[in-house]
C-alpha positions as CSV (number, residue, x, y, z in Angstrom):
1,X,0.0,0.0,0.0
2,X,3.1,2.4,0.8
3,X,4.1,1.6,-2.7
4,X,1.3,2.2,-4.4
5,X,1.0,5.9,-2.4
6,X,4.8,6.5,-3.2
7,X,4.3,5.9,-7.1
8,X,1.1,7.5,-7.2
9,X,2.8,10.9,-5.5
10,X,5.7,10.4,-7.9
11,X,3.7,10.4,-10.6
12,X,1.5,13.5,-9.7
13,X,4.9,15.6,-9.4
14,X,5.6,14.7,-13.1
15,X,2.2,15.6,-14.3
16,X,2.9,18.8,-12.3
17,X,6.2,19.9,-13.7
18,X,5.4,18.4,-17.4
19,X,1.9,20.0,-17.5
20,X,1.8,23.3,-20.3
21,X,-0.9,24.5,-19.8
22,X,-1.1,28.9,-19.3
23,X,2.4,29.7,-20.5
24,X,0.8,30.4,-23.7
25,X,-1.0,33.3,-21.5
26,X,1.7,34.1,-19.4
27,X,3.8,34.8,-22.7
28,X,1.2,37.1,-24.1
29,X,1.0,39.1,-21.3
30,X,5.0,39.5,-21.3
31,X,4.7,40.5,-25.1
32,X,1.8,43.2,-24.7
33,X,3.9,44.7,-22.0
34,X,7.2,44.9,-24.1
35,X,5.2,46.1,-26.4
36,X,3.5,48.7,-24.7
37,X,6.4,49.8,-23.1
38,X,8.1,50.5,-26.3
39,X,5.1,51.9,-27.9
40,X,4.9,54.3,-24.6
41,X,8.6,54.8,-25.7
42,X,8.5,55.3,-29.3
43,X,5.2,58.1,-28.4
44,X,7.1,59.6,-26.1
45,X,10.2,60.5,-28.3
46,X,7.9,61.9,-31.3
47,X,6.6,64.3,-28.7
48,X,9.8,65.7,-28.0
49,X,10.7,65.7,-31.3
50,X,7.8,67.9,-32.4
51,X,8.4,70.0,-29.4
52,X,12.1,70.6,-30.1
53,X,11.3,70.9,-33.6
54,X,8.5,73.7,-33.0
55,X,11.1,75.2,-30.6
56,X,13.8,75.2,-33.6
57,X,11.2,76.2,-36.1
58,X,10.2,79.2,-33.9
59,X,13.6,80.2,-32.6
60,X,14.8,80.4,-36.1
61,X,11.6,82.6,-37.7
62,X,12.3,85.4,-34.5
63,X,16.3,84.6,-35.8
64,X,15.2,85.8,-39.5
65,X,13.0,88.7,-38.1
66,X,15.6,90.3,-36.1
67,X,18.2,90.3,-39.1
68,X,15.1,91.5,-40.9
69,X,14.7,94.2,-38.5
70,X,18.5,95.1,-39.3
71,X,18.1,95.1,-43.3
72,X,15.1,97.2,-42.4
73,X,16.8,100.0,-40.1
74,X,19.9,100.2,-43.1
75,X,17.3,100.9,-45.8
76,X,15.5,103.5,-43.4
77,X,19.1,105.2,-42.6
78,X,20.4,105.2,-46.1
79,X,17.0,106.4,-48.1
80,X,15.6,110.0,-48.5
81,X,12.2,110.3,-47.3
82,X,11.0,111.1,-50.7
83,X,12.2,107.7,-51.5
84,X,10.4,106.0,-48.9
85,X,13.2,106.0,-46.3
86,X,13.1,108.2,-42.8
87,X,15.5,111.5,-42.3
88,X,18.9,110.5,-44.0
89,X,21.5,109.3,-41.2
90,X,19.6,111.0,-38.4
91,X,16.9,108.4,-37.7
92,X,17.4,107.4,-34.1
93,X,14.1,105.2,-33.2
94,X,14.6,104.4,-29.1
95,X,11.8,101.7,-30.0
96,X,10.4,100.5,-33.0
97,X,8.2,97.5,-33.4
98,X,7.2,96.4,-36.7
99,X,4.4,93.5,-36.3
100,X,4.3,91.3,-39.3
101,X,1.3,89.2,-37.6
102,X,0.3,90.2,-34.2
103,X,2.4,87.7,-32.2
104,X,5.4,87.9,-35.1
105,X,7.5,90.9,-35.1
106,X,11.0,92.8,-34.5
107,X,12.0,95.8,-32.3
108,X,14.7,98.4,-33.0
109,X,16.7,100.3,-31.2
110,X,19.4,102.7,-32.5
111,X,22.0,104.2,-30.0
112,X,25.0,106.7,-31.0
113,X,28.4,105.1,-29.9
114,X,31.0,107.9,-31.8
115,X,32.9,110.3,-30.2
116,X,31.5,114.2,-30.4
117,X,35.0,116.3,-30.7
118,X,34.9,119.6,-32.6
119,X,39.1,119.8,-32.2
120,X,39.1,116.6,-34.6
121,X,39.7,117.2,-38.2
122,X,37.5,117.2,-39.7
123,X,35.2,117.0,-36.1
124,X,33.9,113.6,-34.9
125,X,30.2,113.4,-34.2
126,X,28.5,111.1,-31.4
127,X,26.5,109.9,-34.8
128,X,29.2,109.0,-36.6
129,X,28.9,105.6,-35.1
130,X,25.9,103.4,-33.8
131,X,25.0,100.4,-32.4
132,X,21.3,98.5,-33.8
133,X,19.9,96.6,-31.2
134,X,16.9,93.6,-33.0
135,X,15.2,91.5,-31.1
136,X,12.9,89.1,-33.1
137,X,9.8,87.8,-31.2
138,X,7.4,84.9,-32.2
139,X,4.7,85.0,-29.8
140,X,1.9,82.3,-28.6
141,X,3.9,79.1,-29.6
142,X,2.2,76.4,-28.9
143,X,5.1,75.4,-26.1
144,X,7.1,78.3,-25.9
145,X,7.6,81.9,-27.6
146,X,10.8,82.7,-29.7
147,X,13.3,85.5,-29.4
148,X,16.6,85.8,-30.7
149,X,18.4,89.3,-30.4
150,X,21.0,90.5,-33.3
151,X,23.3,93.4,-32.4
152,X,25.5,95.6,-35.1
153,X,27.6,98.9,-35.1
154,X,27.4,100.2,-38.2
155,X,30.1,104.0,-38.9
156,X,29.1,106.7,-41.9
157,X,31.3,105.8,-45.0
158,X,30.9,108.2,-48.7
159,X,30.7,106.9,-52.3
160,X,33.5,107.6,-53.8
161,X,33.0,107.8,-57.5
162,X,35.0,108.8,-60.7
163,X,34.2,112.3,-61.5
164,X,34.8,112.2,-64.9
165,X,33.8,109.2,-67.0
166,X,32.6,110.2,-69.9
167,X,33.5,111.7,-73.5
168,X,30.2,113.5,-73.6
169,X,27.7,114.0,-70.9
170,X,24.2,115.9,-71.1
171,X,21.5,116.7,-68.7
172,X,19.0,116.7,-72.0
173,X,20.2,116.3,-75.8
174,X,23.1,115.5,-77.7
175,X,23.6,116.1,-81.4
176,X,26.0,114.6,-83.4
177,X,25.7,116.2,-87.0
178,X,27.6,115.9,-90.5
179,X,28.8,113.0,-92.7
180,X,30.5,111.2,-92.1
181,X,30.3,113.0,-88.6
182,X,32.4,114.2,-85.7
183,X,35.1,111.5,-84.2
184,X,34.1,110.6,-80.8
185,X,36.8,108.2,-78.3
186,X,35.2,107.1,-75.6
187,X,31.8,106.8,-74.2
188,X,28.4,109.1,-74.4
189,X,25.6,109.3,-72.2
190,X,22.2,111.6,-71.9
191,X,19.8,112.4,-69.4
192,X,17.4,112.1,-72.1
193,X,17.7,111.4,-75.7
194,X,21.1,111.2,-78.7
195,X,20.0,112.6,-81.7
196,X,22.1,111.9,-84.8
197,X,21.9,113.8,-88.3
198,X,24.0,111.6,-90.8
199,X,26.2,108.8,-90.8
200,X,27.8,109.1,-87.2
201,X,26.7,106.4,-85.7
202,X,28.3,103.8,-88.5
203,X,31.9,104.8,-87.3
204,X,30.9,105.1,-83.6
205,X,32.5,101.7,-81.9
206,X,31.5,103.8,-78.3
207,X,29.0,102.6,-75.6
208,X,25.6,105.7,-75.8
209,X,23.0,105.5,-73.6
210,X,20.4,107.6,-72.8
211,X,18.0,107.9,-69.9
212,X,15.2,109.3,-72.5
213,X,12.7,107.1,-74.9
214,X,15.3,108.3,-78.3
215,X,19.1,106.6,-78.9
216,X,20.0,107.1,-82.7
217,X,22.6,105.2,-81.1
218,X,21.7,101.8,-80.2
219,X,17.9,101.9,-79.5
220,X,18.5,99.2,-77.1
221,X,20.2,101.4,-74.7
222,X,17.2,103.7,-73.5
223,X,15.8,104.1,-70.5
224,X,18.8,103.8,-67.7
225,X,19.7,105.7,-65.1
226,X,20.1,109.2,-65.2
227,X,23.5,110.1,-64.7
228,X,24.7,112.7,-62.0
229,X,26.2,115.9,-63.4
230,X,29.9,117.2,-61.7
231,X,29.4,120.0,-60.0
232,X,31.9,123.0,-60.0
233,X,32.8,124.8,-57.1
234,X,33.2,128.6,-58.2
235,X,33.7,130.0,-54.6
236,X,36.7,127.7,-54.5
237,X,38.4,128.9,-58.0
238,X,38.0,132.0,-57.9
239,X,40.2,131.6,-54.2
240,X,42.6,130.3,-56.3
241,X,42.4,132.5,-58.9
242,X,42.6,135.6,-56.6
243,X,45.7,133.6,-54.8
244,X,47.3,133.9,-58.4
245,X,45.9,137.5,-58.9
246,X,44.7,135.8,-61.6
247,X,40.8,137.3,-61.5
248,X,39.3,139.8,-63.9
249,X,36.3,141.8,-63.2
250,X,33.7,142.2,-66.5
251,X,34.1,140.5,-69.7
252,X,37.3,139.4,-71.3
253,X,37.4,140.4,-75.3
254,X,40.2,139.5,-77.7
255,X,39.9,141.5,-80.8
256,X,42.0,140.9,-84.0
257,X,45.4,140.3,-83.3
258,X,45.2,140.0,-79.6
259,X,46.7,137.3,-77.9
260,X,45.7,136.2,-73.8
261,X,48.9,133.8,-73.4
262,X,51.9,133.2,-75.9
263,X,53.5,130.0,-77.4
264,X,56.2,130.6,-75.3
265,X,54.8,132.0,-71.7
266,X,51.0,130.9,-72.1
267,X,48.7,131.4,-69.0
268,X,48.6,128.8,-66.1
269,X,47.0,128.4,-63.1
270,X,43.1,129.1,-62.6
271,X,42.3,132.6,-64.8
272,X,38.5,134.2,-63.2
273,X,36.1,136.0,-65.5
274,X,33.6,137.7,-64.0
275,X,32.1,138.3,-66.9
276,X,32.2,136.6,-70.3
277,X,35.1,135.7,-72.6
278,X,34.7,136.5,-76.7
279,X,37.4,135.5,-78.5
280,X,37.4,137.7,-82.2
281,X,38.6,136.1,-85.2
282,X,42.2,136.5,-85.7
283,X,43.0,136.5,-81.8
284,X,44.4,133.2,-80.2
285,X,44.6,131.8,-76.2
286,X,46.9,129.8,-75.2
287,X,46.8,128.1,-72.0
288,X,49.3,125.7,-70.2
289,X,48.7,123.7,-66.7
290,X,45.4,126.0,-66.1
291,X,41.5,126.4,-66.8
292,X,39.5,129.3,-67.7
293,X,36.4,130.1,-65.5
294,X,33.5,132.5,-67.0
295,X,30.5,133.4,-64.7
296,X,29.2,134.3,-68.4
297,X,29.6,132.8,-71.6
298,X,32.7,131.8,-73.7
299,X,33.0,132.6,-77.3
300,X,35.7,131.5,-79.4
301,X,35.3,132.2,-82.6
302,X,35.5,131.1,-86.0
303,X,39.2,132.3,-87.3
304,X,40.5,132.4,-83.8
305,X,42.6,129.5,-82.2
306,X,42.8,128.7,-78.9
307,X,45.6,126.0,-77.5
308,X,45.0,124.6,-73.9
309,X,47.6,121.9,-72.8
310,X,48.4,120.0,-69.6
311,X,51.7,118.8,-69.0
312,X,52.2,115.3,-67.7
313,X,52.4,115.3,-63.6
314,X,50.1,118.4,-63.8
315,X,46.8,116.3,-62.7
316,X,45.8,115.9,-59.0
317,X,43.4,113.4,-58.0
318,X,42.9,115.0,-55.2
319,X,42.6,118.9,-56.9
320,X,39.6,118.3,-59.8
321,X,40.5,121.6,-60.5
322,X,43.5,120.7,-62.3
323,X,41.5,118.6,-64.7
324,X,39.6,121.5,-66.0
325,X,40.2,123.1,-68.9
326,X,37.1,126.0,-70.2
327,X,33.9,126.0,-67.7
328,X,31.1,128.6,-67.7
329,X,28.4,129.2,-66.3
330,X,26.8,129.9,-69.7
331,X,27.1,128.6,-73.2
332,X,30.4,127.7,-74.8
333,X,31.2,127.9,-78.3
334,X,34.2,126.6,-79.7
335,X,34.1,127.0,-83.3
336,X,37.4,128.0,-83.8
337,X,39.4,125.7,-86.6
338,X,42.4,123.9,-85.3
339,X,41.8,124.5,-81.5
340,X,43.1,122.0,-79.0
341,X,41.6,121.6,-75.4
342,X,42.8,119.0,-73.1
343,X,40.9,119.2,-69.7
344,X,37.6,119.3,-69.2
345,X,34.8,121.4,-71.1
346,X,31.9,121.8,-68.9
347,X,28.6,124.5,-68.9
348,X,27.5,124.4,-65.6
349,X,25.3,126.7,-62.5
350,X,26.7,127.2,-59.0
351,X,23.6,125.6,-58.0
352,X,24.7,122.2,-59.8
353,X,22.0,122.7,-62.2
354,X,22.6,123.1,-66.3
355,X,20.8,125.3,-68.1
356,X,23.8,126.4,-71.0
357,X,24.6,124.6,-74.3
358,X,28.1,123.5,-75.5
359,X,28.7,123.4,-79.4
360,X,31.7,122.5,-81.4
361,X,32.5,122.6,-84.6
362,X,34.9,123.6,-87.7
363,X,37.4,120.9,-86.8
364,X,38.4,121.7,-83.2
365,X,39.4,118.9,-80.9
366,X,38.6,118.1,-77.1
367,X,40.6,115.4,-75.1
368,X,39.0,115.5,-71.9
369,X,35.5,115.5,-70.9
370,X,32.1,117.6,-72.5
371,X,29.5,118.5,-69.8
372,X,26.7,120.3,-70.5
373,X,22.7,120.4,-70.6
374,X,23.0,120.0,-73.9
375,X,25.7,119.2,-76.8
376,X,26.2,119.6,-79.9
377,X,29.4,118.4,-81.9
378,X,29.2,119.1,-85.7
379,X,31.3,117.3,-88.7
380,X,35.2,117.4,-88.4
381,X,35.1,118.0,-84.3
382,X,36.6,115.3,-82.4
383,X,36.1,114.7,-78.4
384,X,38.4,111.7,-77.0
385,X,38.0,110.9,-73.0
386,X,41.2,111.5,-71.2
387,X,42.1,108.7,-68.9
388,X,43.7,110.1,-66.7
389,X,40.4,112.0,-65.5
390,X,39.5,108.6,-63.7
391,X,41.6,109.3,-61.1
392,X,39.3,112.6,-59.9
393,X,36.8,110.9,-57.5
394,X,34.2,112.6,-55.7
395,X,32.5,111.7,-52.4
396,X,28.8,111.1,-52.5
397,X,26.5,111.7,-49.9
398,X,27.2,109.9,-46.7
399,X,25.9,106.3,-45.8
400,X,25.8,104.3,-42.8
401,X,27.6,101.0,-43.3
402,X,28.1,97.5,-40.8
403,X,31.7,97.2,-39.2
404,X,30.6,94.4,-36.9
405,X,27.7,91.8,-36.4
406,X,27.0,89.2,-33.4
407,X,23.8,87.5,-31.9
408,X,23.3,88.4,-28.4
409,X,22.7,85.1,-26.5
């Protein structure tokens, strides 16, 4: 009987530890959790993700609205009002807030950093120098708002341009007339149309263009830019005229026979007419390392000769007046055959405006530059640029320009 109880135990411990069944459950339940753990997991990362990434996304839009903000406060500083800009260099917002949405926008602030000293030369200002504070916000995220702060200093530089570039510029028309035409070396340009009566333009290998709706020239060079006019500075040449003793009150008139200048001792330096200057047929000018000035007209004549030369070292980039050769403030004739002008021939106000004509004709030649309202250069004339007038520059008007740029953190 004890044996029968000892095999019958034995045999219910095997049953026991061989016996399957539930692990199947058991199993399942260890999956679902592993499963749901990682899916917990996997949910949990791709919100962070999106979080960081809307944090990214909205940090970087209030990034590009503060360097917006800067471009912004350059083209306010560096534009005329009539142009759409505020007042030219002086703008000083101490807040300025410029909401693209409501909850999207930049703020400005501009604070003078240079140095006010009247002993300096030429005297420093305190706005000679700013810094540009922009702070770019994007408000109401849907986790957090975005703000990123861009700070630049920024000094008044000039545009410093070539004075002289041209063969022949005018304010309105230019005329070239005769077949096969006047010679022109170098390039043309008018503030409004180039007219040309005869063959010209086939021996022209220049660049014209004209601001106007009319280029006899090329017709597919209308409509650019105007081009500034050189100003002339009369208060300043006649000082250096009356230096010279130089300056002659009323007109200047050569009759027959008269001479202002020889071959061999000509006139230099800067000669003043407060008046006009005629020059008569059978008179002659000659003129060496100098320029004429007329607050009239100048006249030279047909059967006169006038010789104006500049010697080589003579030209000063920084003195345009020794690039000049005949201005006035009225119209210039040259018609005398044979004449010679190297310089500049420019018609021109004290105000910078051009109301005076230049015309040449009967063979007379101009290396240099023409300048006038408007020009007219007959048959046989020839006007060549001179080079060497590339090296006058003049400074345009002042413009506020970036010397440094960093993100405030």
């Amino acid at each position: 009987m004890t044996t029968i109880k000892k095999k019958i135990k034995k045999s219910n411990k095997k049953r026991i530890l061989f016996n399957q069944k539930g692990m199947a459950l058991i199993t399942t339940l260890i999956f679902i959790f592993i499963l749901v753990t990682f899916v917990v997991a996997l949910l949990t990362m791709t919100s962070n993700d999106s979080r960081l990434s809307t944090l990214q996304r909205e940090s970087t839009r209030a990034f590009y609205f503060a360097d917006a903000g800067i471009e912004e406060t350059f083209w306010k500083l560096n534009t005329a009002v009539e142009d759409g800009g505020e007042e030219m260099l002086t703008w000083r917002p101490t807040d300025e807030p410029d909401p693209g949405t409501a909850t999207e926008y930049y703020q400005i602030t501009i604070v003078n950093i240079g140095v006010d000293d009247p002993t300096e030369d030429p005297p420093t200002k305190e706005t000679d120098e700013i810094k540009i504070t922009s702070t770019g916000v994007v408000e109401g995220g849907k986790f957090s708002s975005g703000r990123r702060t861009i700070e630049v200093t920024a000094e008044i530089d000039f545009l410093i341009t070539s004075k002289y570039v041209y063969a022949i510029l005018a304010d309105k028309i230019i005329l070239f007339q005769g077949t096969p035409g006047p010679e022109i070396n170098g390039d043309v340009h008018s503030n409004d149309d180039i007219l040309v009566s005869g063959q010209f333009d086939e021996n022209y290998d220049g660049i014209g263009t004209s601001s106007g709706d009319t280029n006899d020239l090329d017709d597919t060079l209308t409509g650019v830019p105007t081009k500034t006019i050189p100003t002339i500075d009369y208060a300043d040449l006649k000082a250096k005229s009356d230096l010279l003793g130089n300056t002659i009150s009323g007109d200047k008139i050569l009759g027959n026979g008269e001479s202002w200048g020889t071959v061999d001792n000509p006139l230099t330096g800067i000669h003043y007419i407060e008046g006009s200057l005629e020059a008569k047929q059978g008179s002659e000018i000659y003129v060496e390392n100098g320029a004429i000035i007329a607050t009239g007209s100048v006249d030279i004549k047909e059967g006169s000769y006038m010789e104006h030369t500049r010697l080589p070292g003579y030209l000063d980039p920084d003195d345009y007046s020794t690039g000049l050769a005949v201005i006035a403030q009225g119209d210039i004739r040259i018609f005398a055959k044979g004449s010679v002008i190297n310089g500049v021939v420019q018609s021109i106000l004290p105000d910078g405006t051009c109301e005076g004509y230049i015309e040449l004709k009967n063979g007379c030649t101009v290396e240099g530059s023409v300048i006038a309202d408007t020009v007219y250069v007959r048959n046989k004339c020839s006007v060549t640029y001179d080079e060497e007038l590339s090296q006058i520059t003049s400074k345009g008007d002042g413009f506020y320009k970036k010397t440094s740029w960093r993100e405030i953190y």
